[in-house]
C-alpha positions as CSV (number, residue, x, y, z in Angstrom):
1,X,21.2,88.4,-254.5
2,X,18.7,90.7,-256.3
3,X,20.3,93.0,-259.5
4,X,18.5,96.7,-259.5
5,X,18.6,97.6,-263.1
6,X,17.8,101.3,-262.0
7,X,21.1,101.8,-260.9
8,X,22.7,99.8,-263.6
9,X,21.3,101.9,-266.7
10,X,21.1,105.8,-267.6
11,X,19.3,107.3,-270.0
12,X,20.9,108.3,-273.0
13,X,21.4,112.4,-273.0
14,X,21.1,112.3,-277.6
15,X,19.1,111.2,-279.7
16,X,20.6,108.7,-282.1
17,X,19.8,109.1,-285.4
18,X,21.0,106.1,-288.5
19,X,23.4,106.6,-290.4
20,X,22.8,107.8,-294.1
21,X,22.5,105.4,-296.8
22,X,25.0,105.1,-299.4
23,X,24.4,106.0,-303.1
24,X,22.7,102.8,-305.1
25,X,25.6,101.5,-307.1
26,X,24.6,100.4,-310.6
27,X,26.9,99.1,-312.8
28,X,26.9,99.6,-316.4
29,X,25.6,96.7,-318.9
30,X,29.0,95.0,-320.6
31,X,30.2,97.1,-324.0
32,X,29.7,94.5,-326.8
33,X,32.9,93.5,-328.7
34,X,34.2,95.6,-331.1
35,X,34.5,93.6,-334.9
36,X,38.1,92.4,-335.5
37,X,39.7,94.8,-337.5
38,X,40.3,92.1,-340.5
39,X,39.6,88.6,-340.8
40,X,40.9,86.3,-338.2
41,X,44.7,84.9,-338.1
42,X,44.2,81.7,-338.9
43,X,47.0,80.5,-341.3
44,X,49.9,83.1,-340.1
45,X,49.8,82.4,-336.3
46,X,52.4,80.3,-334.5
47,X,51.7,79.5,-331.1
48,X,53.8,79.6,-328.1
49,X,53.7,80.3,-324.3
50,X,55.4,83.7,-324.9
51,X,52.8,84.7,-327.7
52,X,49.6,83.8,-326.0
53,X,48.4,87.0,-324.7
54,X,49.0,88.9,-327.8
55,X,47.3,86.1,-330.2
56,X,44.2,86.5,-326.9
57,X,44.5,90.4,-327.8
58,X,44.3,90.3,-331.4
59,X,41.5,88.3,-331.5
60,X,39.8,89.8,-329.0
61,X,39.7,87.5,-327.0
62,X,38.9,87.8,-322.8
63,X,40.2,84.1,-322.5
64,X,42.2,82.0,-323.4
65,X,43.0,78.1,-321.8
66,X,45.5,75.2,-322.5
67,X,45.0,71.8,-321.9
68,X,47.2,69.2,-322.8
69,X,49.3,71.4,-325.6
70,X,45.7,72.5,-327.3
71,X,44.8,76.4,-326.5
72,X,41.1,77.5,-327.1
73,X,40.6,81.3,-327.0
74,X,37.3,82.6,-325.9
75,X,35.6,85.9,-327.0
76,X,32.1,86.6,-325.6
77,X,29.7,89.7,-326.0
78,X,26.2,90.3,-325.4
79,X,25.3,88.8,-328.1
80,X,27.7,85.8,-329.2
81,X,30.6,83.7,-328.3
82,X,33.3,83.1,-330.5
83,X,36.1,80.3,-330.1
84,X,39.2,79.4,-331.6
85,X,41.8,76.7,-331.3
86,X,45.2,75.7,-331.9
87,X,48.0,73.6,-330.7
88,X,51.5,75.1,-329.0
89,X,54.1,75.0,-331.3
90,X,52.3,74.5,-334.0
91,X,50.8,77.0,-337.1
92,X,47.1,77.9,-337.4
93,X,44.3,78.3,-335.4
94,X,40.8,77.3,-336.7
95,X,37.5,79.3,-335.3
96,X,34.6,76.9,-334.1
C-alpha cells in the first residue's frame, strides 16, 4: 500500500504571519527601607502570638520566624539587614 501525499495536503490559501511580541517587562529595583521613625522597641515590647505582626510592622520588618518560643524579625534593604530577637511571653527584644 503506497500513501500519495498530493492528495493528502493543500496549500494553505494565507499567509501566516507571528504573532506580536509582548512588551519587555522590567521590574523596578526594591525601595530601600525607610528609617524607623524612633529608636527601636526594645525594653517596652511584650511578645505574643497575637502581637507578632504588629511588633514585624513597627520594626519594619518583612519577616519574622519562631522556633522553639524564640522569634527573630528580619528587615532587609539594598543595602543592610537588620535582626532582632526575643522570646514569646517574655519583655524585650535585643537587635543583633
Amino acid at each position: 500500500m503506497t500513501i500519495d501525499f498530493t492528495t493528502q495536503t493543500r496549500p494553505l490559501g494565507t499567509v501566516s504571519v507571528p504573532a506580536p511580541r509582548p512588551p519587555e517587562r522590567r521590574h523596578p529595583a526594591p525601595e530601600p527601607l525607610p528609617p524607623l521613625a524612633g529608636p527601636a522597641p526594645a525594653h517596652d515590647v511584650w511578645l505574643h502570638p497575637g502581637n507578632l505582626v504588629a511588633v514585624s510592622d513597627a520594626l519594619g520588618a518583612q519577616l519574622f520566624a519562631v522556633v522553639d518560643g524564640e522569634v527573630t524579625f528580619t528587615a532587609r534593604s539594598a543595602d543592610r539587614v537588620r535582626r532582632w530577637r526575643g522570646h514569646l511571653d517574655a519583655q524585650g527584644l535585643v537587635e543583633l
